[in-house]
C-alpha positions as CSV (number, residue, x, y, z in Angstrom):
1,X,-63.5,8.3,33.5
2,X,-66.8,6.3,33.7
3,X,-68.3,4.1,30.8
4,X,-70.2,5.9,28.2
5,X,-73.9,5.3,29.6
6,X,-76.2,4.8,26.8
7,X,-80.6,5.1,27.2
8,X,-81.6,2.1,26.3
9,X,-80.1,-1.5,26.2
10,X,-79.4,-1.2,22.4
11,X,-76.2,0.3,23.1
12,X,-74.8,-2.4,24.8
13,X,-76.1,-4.7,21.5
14,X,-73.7,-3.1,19.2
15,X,-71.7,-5.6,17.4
16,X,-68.4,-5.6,15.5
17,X,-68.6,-6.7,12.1
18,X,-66.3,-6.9,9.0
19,X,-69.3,-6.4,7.0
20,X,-70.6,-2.8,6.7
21,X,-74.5,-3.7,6.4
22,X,-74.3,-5.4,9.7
23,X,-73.0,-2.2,10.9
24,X,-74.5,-0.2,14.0
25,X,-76.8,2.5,12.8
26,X,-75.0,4.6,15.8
27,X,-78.9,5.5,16.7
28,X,-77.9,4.4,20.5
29,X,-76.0,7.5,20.2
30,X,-78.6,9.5,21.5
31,X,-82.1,9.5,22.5
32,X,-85.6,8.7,21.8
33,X,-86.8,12.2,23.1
34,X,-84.6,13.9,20.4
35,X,-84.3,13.1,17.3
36,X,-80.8,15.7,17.1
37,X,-79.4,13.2,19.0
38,X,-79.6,10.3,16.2
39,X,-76.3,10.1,14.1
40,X,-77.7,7.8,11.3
41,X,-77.7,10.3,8.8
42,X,-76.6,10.2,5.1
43,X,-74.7,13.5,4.2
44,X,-74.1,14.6,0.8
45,X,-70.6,15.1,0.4
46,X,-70.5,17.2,-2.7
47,X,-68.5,19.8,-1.8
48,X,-67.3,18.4,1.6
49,X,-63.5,20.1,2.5
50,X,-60.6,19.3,4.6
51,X,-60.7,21.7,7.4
52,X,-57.4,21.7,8.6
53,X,-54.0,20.4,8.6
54,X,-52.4,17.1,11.0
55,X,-49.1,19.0,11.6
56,X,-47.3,16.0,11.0
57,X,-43.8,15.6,9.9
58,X,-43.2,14.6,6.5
59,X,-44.8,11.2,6.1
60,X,-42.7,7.8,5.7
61,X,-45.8,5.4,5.5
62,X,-49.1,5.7,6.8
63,X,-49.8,4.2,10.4
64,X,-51.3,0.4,11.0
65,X,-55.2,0.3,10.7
66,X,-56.8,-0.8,14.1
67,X,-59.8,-2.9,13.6
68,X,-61.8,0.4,15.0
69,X,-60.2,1.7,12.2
70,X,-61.6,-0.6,9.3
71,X,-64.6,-0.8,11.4
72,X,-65.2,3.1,11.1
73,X,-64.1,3.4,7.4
74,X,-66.4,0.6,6.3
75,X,-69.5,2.4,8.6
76,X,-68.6,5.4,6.3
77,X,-68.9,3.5,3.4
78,X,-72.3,1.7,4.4
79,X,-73.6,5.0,5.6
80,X,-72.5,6.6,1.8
81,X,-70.9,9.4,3.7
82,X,-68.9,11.0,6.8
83,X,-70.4,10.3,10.0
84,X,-70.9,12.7,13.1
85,X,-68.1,13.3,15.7
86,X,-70.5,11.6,18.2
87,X,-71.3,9.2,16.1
88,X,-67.4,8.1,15.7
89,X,-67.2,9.1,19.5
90,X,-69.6,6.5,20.4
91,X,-68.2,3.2,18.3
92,X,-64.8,4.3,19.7
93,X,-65.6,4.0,22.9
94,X,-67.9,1.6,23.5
95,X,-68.4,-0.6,20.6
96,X,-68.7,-4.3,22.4
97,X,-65.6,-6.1,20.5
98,X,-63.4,-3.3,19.4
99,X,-64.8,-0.1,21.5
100,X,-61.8,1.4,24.1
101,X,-63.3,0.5,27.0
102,X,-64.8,-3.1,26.1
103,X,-60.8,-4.3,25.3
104,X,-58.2,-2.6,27.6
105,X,-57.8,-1.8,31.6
106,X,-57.9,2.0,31.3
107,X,-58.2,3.3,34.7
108,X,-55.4,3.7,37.5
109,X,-51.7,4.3,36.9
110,X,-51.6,1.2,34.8
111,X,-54.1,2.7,32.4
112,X,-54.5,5.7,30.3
113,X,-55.5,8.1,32.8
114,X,-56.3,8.2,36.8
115,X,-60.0,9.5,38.4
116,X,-60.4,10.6,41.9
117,X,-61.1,8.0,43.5
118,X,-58.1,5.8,42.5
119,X,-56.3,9.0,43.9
120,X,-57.4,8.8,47.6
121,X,-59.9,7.1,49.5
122,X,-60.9,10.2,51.0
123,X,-63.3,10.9,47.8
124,X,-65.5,8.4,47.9
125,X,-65.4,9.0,51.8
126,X,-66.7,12.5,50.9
127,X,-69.1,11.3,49.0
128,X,-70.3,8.8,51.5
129,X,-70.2,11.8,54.0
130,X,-72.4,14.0,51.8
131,X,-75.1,11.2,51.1
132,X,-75.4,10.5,54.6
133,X,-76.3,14.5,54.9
134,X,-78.9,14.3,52.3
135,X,-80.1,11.0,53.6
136,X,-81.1,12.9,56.8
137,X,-82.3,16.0,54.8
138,X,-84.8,13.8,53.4
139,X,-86.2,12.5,56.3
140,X,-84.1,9.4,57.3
141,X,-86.2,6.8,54.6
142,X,-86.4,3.7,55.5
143,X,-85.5,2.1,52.0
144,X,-82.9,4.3,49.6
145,X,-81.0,3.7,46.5
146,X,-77.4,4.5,46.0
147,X,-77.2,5.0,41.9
148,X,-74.2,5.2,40.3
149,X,-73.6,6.4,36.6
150,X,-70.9,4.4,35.1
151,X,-68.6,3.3,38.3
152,X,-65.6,2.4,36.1
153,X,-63.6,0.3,38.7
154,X,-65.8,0.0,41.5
155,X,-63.6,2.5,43.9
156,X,-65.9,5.3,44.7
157,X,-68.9,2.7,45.7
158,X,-66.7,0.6,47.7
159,X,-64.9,3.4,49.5
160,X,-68.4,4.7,49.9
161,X,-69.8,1.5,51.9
162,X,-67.0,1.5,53.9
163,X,-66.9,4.3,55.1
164,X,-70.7,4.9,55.9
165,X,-71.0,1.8,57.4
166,X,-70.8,3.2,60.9
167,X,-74.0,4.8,60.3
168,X,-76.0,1.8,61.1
169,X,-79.6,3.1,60.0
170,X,-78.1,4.9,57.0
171,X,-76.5,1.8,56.1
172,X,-79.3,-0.7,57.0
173,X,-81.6,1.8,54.3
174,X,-79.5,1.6,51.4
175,X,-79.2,-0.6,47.8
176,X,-77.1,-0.1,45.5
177,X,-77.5,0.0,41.6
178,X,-75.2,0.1,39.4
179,X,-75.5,1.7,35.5
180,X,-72.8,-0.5,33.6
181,X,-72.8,-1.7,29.8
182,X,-69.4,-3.2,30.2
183,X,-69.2,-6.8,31.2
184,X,-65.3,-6.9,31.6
185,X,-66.0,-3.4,34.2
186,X,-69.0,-5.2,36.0
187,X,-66.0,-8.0,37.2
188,X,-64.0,-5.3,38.4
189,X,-66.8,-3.6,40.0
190,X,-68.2,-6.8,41.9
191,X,-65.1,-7.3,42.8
192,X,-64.0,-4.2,44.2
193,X,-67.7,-4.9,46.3
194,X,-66.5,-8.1,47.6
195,X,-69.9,-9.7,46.0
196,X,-71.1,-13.3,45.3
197,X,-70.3,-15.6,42.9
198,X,-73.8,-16.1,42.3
199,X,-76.6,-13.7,40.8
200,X,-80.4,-13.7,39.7
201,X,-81.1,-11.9,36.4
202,X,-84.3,-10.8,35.4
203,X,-86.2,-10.9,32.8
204,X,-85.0,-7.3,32.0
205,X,-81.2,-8.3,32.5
206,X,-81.1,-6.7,35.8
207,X,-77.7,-8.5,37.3
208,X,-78.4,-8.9,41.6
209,X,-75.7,-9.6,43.8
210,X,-74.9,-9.4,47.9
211,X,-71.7,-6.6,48.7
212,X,-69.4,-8.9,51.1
213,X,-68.5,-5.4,51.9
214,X,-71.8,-4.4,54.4
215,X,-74.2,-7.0,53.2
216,X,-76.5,-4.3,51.3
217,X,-78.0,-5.9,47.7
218,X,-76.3,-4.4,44.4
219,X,-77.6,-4.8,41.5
220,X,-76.6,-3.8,37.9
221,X,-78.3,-2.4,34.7
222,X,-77.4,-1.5,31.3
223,X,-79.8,1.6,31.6
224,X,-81.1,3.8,33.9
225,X,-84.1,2.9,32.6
226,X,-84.2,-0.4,34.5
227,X,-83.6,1.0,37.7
228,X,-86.6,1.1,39.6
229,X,-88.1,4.4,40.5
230,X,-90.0,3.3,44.0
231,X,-88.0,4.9,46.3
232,X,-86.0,7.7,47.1
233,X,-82.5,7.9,45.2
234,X,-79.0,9.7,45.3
235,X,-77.6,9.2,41.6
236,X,-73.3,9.7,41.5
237,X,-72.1,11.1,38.1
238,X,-68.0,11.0,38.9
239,X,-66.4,11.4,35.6
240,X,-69.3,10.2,33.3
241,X,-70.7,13.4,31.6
242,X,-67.4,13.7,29.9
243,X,-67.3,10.4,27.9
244,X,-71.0,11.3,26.5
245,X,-70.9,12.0,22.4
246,X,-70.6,15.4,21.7
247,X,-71.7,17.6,18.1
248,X,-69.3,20.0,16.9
249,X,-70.1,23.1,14.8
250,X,-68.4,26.1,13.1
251,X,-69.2,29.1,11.9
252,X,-68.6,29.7,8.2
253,X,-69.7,32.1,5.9
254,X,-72.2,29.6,4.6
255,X,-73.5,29.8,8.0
256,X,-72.8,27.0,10.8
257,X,-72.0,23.3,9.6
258,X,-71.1,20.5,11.0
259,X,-68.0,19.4,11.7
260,X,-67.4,15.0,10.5
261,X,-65.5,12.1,10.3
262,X,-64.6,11.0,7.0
263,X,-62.0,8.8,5.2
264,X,-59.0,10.0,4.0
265,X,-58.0,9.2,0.5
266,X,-54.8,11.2,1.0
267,X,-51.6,8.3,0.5
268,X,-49.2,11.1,2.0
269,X,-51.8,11.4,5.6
270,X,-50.3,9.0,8.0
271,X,-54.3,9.3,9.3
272,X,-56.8,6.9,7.5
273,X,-59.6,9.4,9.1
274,X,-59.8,12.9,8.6
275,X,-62.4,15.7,9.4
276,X,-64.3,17.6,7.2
277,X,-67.1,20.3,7.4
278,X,-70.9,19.6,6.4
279,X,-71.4,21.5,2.9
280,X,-75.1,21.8,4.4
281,X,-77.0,21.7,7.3
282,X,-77.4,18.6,9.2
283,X,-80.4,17.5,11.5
284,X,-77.8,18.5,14.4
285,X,-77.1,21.7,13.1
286,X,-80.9,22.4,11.9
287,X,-82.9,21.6,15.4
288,X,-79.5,20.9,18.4
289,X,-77.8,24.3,17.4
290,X,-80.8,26.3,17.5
291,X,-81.8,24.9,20.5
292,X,-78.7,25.5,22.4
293,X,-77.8,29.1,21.0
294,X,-81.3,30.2,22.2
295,X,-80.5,29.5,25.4
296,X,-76.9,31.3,25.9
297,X,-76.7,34.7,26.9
298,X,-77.7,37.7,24.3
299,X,-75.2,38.2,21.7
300,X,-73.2,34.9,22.6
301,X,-73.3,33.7,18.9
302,X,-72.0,37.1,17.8
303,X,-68.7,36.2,18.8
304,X,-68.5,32.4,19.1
305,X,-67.1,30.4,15.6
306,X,-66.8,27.0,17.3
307,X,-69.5,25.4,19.6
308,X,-69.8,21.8,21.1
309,X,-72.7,20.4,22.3
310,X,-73.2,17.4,24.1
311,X,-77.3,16.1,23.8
312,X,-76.9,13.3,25.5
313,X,-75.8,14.9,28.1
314,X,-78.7,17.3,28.4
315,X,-80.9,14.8,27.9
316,X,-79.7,12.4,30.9
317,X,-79.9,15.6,33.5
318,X,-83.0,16.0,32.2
319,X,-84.1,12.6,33.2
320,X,-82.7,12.4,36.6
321,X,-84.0,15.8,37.5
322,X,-87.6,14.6,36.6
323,X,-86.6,11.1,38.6
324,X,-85.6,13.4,41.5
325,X,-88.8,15.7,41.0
326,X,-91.0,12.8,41.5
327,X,-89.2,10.8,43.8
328,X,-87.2,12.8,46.2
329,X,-83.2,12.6,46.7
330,X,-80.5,14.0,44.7
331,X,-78.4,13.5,42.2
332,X,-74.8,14.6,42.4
333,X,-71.9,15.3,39.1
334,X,-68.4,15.8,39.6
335,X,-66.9,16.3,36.8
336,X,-64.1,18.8,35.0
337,X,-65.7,21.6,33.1
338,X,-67.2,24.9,33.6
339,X,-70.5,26.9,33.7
340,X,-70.4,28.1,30.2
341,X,-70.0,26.7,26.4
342,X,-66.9,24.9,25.1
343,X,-65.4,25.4,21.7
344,X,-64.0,22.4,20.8
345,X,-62.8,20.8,24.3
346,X,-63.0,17.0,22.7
347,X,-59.6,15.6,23.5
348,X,-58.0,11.6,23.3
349,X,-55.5,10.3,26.2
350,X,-53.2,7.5,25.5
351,X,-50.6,6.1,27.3
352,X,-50.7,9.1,30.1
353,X,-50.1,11.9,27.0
354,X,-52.7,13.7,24.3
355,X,-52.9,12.9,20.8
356,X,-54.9,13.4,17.6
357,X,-58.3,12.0,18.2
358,X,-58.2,9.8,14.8
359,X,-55.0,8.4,15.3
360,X,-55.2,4.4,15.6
361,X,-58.9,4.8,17.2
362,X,-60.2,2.3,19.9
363,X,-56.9,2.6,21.4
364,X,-56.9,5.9,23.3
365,X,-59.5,7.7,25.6
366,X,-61.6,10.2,23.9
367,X,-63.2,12.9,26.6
368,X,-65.0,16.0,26.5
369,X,-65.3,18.6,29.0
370,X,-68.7,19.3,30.2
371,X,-70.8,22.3,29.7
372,X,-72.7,22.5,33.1
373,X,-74.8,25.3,31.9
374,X,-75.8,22.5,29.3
375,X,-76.9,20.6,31.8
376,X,-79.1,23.4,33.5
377,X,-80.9,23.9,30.2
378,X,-81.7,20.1,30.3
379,X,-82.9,20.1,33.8
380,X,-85.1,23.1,33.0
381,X,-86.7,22.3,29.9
382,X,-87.3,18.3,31.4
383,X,-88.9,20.0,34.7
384,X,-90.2,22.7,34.3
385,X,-89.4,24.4,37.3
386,X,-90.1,21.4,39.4
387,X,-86.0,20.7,40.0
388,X,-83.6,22.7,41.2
389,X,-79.6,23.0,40.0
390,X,-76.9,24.2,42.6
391,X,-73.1,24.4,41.2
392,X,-71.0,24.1,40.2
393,X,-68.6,25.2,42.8
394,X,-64.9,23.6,42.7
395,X,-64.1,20.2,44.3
396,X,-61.5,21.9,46.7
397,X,-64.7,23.7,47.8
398,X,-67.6,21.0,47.8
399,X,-64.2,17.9,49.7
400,X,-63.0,21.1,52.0
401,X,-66.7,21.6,53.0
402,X,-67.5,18.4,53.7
403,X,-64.5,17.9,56.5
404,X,-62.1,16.4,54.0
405,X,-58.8,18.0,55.9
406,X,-59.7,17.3,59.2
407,X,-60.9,13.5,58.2
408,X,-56.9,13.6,56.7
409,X,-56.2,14.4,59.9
410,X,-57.9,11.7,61.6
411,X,-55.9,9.1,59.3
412,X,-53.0,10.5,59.9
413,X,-52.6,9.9,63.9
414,X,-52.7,6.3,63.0
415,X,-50.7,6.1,60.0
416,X,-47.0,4.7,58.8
417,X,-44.4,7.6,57.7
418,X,-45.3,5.6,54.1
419,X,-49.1,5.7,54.3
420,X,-49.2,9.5,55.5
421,X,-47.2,10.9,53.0
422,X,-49.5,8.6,50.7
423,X,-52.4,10.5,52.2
424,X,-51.1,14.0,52.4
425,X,-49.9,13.8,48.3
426,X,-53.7,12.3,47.4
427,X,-54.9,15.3,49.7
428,X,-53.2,17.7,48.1
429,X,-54.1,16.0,44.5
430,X,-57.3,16.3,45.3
431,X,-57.9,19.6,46.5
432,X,-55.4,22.0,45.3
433,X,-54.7,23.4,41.5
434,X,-55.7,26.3,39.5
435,X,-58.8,27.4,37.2
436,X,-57.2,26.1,33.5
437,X,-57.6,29.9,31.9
438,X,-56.0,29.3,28.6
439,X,-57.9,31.3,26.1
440,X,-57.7,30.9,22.4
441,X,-56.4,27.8,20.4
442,X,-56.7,23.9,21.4
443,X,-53.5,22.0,20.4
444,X,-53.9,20.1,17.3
445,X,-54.0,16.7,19.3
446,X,-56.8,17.2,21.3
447,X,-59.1,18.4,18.4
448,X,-58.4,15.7,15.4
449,X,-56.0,18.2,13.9
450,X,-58.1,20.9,13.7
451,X,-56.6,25.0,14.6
452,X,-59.4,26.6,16.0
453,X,-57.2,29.3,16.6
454,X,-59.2,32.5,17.4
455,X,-62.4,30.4,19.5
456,X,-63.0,32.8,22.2
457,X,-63.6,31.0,25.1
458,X,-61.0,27.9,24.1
459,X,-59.5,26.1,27.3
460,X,-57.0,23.5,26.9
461,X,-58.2,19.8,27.5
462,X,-56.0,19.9,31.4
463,X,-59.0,18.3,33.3
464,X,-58.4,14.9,33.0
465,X,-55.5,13.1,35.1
466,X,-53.6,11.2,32.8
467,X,-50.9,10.0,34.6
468,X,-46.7,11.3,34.7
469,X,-44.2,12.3,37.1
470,X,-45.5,15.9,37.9
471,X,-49.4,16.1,38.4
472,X,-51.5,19.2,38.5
473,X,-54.0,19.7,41.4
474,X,-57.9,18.9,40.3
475,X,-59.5,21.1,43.0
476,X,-60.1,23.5,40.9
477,X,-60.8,22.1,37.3
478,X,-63.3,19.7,39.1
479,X,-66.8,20.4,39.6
480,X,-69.6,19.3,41.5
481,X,-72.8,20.0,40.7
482,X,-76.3,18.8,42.0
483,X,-79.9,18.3,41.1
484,X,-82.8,18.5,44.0
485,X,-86.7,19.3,43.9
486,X,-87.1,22.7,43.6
487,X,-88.9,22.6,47.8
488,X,-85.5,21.5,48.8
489,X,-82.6,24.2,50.1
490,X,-79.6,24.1,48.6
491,X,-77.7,21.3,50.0
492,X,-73.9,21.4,52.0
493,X,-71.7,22.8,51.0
494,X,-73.4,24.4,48.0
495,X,-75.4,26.6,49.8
């Protein structure tokens, strides 16, 4: 899963610190455009109770503190209360000196969990294949930027070069830019893209380099907002939508209230964290909630008692649907998920297995599966009408459509007994599986502890690939999804 991808370069200035004022405010969380989005909020916590149980066996000591650990008690502290779920979703994944993803290699079989593209080339070939499509679609432009959203190790953009590279005039057009806050992923990434040693910055931090791959200029940004908006672009979301903060909320018969991180005081928790319920409305549950309930189907909130809701989210479609309004291209998300609301789908990964989300945090993957309707709503209210969604259909469907069997063929006539049956198992990874259909409770690891037992509409957290001897297929869980202007047909194989 890509690097959380935060507006603004004041997400990548988030510092560690042992002292709570110097604490981040977590307002990077979200964005300027809404303020439901901002996580710096005191909360009274008269009132405030534990809303369910760890399930743990009796306790014989409470586990080691992990600097994220101290780090989040002591922003508690500072803050006078408990903090939002995306608030403690943010710091634990991409605070700079103790965040997951700023201190550990978490991608591939060596990691905490395994993404498409480390799977099989042919992905990013795919994806090559289908922005060579919509670079024809367009016109053919003489200058075009490739735009990737958090590009974790650097696969799916080097596989993509590659493999378009035949295409001499598609090639010749394109840049590449790439939206990174991580420094220690921005090696990876420049290397995986064979570039120079050497770079010009800007005055804006913009990173510039040469690929050694086709010779094309890359260049990286902490925010889409440096990347220029001059020419056509194809943005790439693979696994990025999931890693965005998310808000929680249940129903109670107080009404709906926030679900938060707070410390626990409990000697007999092996947790230090624990979660709690809002005893009032919070600026997340006063103007996000709303927002979102309005826009699911009639009589949706009659039966739903858990929601998540991912602003952030909705807030970045919205953006690169008004970029692709205005500018012409596409933008493309593959991602796990599903056309309708989640529950509680919030879910941390370590070591290839689930478990609780508080336990020793900075050290596992937290991941949420994404609400593509969510998405739709941002695109719509950011647009107006003047972008266009198609999707999501299933990533068997959008690879299988795009010639993905009969470019496994191709491999094969000129492959080892070793590196075909490497092929055929990443084929077959890639594009097989069923549509998750559990309904009803999460497990108590993949929601902080938490039974949400009786949440209509519940799915177990099975998108993401996390490693083990026996793998499900992601054909199914995966979806792809894309943004056009609203003059533009639906694009292969969505149409």
């Amino acid at each position: 899963m890509p690097l959380l991808y935060m507006q603004g370069a004041g997400a990548a200035q988030r510092q560690f610190s042992s002292d709570p004022a110097e604490k981040s405010s977590g307002n990077d969380a979200g964005t300027a455009k809404d303020s439901t989005t901002r996580s710096s909020v005191v909360i009274d916590r008269t009132g405030l109770f534990h809303v369910g149980s760890h399930n743990h066996s009796p306790a014989t000591g409470r586990e080691p503190e992990t600097d994220m650990c101290k780090h989040i008690k002591a922003l508690i502290q500072f803050r006078g209360g408990p903090i939002t779920i995306a608030e403690y979703m943010s710091e634990v994944l991409t605070n700079p000196s103790a965040g997951y993803y700023t201190t550990r290699n978490v991608f591939g079989e060596a990691g905490d969990f395994i993404t498409s593209p480390e799977i099989s080339q042919l992905f990013g070939e795919m994806v090559g294949i289908w922005c060579v499509w919509m670079w024809h679609e367009m016109g053919k432009p003489h200058a075009l930027r490739l735009v990737e959203l958090g590009p974790g190790r650097g696969t799916l953009m080097a596989d993509l070069l590659r493999s378009t590279a035949t295409f001499k005039e598609f090639s010749l057009s394109i840049t590449a830019d790439l939206v990174e806050v991580s420094d220690a992923l921005r090696e990876r990434q420049q290397s995986a893209l064979d570039c120079s040693t050497t770079a010009t910055v800007s005055d804006a931090g913009v990173e510039s380099h040469t690929s050694g791959l086709t010779g094309i200029p890359v260049r990286w940004h902490r925010s889409l907002e440096t990347v220029s908006s001059d020419s056509p672009a194809i943005y790439i979301a693979h696994e990025f939508f999931d890693a965005l903060p998310v808000h929680q909320f249940q129903r109670t018969d107080r009404g709906w209230r926030e679900r938060l991180v707070d410390v626990s005081d409990d000697e007999e928790d092996p947790l230090h964290l624990r979660m709690v319920l809002a005893p009032n409305q919070t600026p997340a549950s006063k103007l996000l909630l709303p927002r979102r309930l309005e826009a699911l189907p009639p009589d949706t909130e009659q039966w739903l008692r858990f929601l998540e809701v991912c602003p952030q989210g909705m807030a970045i479609a919205g953006d690169l649907a008004k970029r692709v309004a205005k500018e012409g291209g596409a933008a493309l998300v593959i991602d796990y998920g599903r056309d309708r609301p989640y529950p509680a789908s919030l879910a941390a990964i370590r070591d290839h297995g689930f478990v609780n989300m508080l336990s020793s945090p900075g050290t596992a993957d937290l991941s949420a599966h994404v609400d593509f309707s969510a998405l739709r709503q941002g695109v719509e209210e950011a647009t107006e009408g003047a972008a266009a969604c198609h999707g999501p259909i299933s990533q068997a469907h959008f690879l299988e459509g795009l010639g993905v069997r009969e470019r496994l063929s191709a491999l094969l006539e000129n492959a080892s007994e070793d590196e075909a049956a490497d092929l055929i198992s990443g084929y077959e990874r890639l594009v097989t599986g069923s549509e998750p259909d559990q309904e009803g409770a999460h497990s108590s690891a993949s929601t902080g502890g938490v039974s949400l037992e009786g949440a209509l509409g519940g799915e177990s957290s099975a998108g993401k690939q996390h490693g083990g001897a026996q793998q499900e297929g992601m054909g199914q869980t995966y979806k792809a999804f894309a943004i056009l202007p609203a003059s533009k047909p639906p694009p292969v194989p969505f149409g």
